[in-house]
C-alpha positions in Angstrom: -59.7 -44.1 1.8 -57.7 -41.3 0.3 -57.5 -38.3 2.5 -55.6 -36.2 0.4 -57.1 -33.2 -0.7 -56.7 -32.0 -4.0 -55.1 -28.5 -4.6 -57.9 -26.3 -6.2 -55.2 -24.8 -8.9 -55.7 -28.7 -9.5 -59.0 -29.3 -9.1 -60.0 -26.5 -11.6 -57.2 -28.2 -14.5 -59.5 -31.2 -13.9 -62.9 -29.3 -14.6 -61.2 -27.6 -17.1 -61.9 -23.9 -15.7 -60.4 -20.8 -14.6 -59.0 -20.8 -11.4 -60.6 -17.3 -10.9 -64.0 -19.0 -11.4 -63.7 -21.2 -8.5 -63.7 -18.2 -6.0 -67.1 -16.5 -8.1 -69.9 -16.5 -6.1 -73.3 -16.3 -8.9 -75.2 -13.7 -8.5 -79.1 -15.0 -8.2 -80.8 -14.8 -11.8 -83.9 -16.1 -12.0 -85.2 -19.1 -14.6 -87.2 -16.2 -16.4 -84.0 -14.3 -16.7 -82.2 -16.8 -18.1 -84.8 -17.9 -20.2 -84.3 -14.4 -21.6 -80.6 -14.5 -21.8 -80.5 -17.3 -23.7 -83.0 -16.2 -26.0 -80.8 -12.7 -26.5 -78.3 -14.8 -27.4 -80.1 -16.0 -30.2 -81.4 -13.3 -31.7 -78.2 -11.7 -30.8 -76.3 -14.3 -32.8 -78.5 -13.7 -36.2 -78.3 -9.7 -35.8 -75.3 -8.6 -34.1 -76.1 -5.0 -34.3 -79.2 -5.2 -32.3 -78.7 -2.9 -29.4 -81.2 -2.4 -26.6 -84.3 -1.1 -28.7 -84.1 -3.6 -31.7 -83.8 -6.4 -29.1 -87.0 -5.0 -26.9 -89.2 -5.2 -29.9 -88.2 -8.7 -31.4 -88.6 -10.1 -27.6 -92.0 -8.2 -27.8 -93.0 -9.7 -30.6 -92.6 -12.8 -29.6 -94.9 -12.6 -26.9 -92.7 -11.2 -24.0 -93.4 -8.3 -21.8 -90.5 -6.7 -21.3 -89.0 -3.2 -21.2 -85.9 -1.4 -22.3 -84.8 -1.1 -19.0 -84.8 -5.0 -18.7 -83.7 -5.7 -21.4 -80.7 -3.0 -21.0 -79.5 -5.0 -17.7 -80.0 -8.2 -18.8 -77.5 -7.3 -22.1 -75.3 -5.6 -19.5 -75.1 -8.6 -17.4 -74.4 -10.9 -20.8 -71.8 -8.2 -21.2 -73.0 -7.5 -24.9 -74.1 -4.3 -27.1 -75.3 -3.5 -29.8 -72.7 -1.7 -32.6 -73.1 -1.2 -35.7 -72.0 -3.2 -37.7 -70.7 -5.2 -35.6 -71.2 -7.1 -31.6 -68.9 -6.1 -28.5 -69.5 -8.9 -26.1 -66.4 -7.6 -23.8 -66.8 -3.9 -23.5 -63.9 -1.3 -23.3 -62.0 0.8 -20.4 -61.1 3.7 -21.0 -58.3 3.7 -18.5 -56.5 1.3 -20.9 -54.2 2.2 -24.1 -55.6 1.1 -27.1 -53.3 -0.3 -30.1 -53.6 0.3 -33.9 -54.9 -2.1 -36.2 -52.2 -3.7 -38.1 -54.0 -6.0 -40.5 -55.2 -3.5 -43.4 -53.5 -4.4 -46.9 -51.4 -7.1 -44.8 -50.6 -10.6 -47.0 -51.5 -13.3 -44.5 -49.7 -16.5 -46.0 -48.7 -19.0 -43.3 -49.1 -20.0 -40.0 -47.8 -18.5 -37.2 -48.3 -15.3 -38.9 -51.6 -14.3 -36.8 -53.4 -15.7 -34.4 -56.7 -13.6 -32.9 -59.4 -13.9 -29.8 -62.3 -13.2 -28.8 -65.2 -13.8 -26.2 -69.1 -14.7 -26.2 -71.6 -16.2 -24.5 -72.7 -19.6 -23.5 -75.8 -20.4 -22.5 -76.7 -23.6 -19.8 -79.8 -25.2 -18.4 -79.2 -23.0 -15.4 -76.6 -20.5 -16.0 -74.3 -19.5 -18.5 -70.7 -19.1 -19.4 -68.3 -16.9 -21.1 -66.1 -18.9 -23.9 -62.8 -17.2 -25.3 -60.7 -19.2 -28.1 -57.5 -18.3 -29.9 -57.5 -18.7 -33.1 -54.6 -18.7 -35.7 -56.2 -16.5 -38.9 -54.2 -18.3 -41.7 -55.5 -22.1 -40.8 -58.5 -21.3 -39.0 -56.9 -23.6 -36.0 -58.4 -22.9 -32.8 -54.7 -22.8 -30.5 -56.7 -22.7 -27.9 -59.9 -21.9 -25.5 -60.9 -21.6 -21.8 -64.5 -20.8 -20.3 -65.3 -19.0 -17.4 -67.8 -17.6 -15.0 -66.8 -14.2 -15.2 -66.0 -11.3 -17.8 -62.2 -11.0 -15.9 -59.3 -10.8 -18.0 -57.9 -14.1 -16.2 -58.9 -17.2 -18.1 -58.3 -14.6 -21.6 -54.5 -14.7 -20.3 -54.9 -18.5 -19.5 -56.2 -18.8 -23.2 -53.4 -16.8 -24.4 -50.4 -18.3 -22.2 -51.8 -21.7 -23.7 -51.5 -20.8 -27.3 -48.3 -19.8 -26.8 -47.0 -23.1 -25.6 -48.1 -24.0 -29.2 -47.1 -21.2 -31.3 -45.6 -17.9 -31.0 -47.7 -15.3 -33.8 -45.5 -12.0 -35.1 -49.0 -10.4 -34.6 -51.8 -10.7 -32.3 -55.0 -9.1 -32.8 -58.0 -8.6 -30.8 -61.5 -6.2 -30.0 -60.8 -3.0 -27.8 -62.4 -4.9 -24.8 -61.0 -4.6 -21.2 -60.4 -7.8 -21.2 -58.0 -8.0 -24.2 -56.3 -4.1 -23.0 -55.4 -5.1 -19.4 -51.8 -4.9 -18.6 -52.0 -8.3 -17.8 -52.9 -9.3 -20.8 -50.9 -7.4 -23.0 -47.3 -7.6 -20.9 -48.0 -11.4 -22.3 -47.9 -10.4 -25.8 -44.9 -7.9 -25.0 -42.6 -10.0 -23.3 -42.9 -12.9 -25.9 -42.0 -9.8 -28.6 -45.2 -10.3 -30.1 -47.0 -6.7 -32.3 -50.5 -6.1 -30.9 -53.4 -5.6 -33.0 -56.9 -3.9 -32.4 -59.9 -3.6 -34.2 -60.9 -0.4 -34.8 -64.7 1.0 -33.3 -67.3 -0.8 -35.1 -65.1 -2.4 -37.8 -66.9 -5.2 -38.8 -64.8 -7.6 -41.0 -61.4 -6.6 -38.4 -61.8 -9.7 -36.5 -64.1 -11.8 -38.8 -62.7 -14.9 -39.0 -63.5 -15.5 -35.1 -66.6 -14.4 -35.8 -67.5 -16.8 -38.1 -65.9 -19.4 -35.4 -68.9 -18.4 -32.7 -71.5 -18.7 -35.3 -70.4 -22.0 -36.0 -69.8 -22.7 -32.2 -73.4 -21.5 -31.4 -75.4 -23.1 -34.4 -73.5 -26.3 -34.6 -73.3 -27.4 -31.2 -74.4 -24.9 -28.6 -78.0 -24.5 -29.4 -78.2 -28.1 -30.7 -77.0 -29.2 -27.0 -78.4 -28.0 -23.2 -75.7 -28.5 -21.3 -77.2 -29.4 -17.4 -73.7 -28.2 -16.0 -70.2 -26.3 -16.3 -68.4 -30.0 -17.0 -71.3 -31.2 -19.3 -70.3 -27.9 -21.5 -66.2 -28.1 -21.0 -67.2 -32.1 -22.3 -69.1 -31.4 -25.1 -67.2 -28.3 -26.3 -63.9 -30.2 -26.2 -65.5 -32.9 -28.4 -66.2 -29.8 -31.1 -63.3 -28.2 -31.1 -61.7 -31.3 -31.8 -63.8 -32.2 -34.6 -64.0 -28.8 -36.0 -59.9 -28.7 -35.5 -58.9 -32.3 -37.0 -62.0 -33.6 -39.0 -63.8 -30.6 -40.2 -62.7 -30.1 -44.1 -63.1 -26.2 -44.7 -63.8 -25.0 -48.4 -62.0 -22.0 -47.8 -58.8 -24.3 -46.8 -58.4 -26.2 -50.4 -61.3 -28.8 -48.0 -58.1 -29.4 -45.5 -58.6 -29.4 -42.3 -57.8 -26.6 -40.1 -55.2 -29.1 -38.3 -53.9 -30.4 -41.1 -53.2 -26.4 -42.6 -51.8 -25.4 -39.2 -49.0 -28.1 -39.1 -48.5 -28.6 -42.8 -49.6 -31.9 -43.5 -50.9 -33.6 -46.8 -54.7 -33.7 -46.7 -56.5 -37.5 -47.3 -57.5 -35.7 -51.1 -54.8 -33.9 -52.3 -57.0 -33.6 -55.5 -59.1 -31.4 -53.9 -57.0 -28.4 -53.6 -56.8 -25.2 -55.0 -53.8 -25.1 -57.5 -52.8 -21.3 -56.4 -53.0 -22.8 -52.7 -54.2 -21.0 -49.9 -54.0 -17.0 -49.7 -55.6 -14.9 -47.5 -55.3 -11.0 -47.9 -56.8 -8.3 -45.4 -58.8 -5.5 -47.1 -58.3 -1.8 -46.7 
């Protein structure tokens, strides 16, 4: 018999999770609640600018009683709001300095150029957790991705510290959440001499790409699965990414693979490429 006991900086590499998580105590929510959540996260996903009202009446009219109070913690707890146009799932402090947006008229044409993140929800069988990927905006690669228990800015650095073992982006951009303003977060990005981005308030195509990559996430695989536990969900969401990543064919890519666009290979049917090649230009 091994009596050994395993580290828990290594025991959380093994489950895949946030060493921050493994200190969270879950608050009680009850099966309703979550019931709820998950259902939020739903509607949330087809109409991200539903903010507490909206959401009360299409929960009504589906046959729950609820109120706009309920509904208001339950959203809070999810860490989601409704904005118009678009969805906040990690909120803002206003204690923390906000960047510009750098991305407006800018000529994205390689990897490496950009990479973004974001954060959203992840409902279980009894629970939930909070997924945050980086993403580089050229390929559509995801670099990387953690999950977590908690809204803390911890696994977003894990996430981020990760990506950079891989590449190193002249730009990183992100929402105005806390998460993504902390000064943990973003000494990161200044000590590798990488430019921070921002989306502005409410700018809905700023961060789109990563957008796109939770409604994928969410249709594809999350409400297609219930995942009975946290491993169950690290599991099966290690599986997609690494379909999505290597095997995936994008349209939008000349129908190369986001893997095969991030490290410059040849794709299996070169004759299937655009002959201006891939170009990606941010609007103003």
């Amino acid at each position: 018999m091994n009596d050994k006991v395993i580290p828990i900086t290594r025991q959380c590499e093994l489950l895949g999770l946030n060493r921050s998580s493994f200190y969270y105590r879950p608050y009680p929510v009850s099966d309703v609640n979550l019931h709820l959540m998950a259902l939020i996260d739903r509607l949330y996903t087809k109409d991200p600018s539903s903010g507490v009202p909206r959401m009360t009446k299409y929960l009504r009219r589906q046959g729950y009683r609820v109120n706009r109070k309920r509904v208001s913690r339950l959203m809070r707890f999810m860490g989601i709001r409704g904005i118009v146009p678009k969805k906040k799932l990690s909120l803002p402090n206003k204690e923390h300095p906000v960047y510009p947006y750098l991305l407006t008229g800018l000529d994205i044409v390689r990897p490496n150029q950009v990479f973004c993140s974001d954060i959203t929800y992840i409902p279980m069988k009894k629970g939930f957790l909070y997924l945050t990927a980086v993403m580089d905006w050229y390929s559509r690669y995801v670099v990387s991705w953690k999950v977590s228990l908690t809204l803390d800015a911890a696994f977003c650095v894990e996430a981020l510290e990760e990506a950079l073992t891989i590449g190193t982006p002249d730009i990183f951009n992100t929402d105005q959440g806390s998460q993504f303003t902390s000064k943990i977060f973003t000494d990161v990005l200044k000590d590798a001499h990488i430019a921070i981005s921002m989306d502005g308030k409410g700018r809905v195509f700023d961060n789109i790409f990563i957008e796109r990559l939770w409604r994928t996430v969410k249709y594809e695989e999350v409400y297609l699965k219930d995942y009975a536990n946290v491993r169950e969900a690290i599991r099966s969401l290690s599986d997609f990414f690494r379909r999505y990543n290597e095997e995936r064919p994008h349209s939008a890519l000349g129908d190369k693979t986001p893997y095969e666009v991030y490290y410059g290979l040849p794709t299996l049917q070169p004759s299937l490429q655009t002959e201006e090649g891939i170009h990606l230009k941010i609007a103003s």
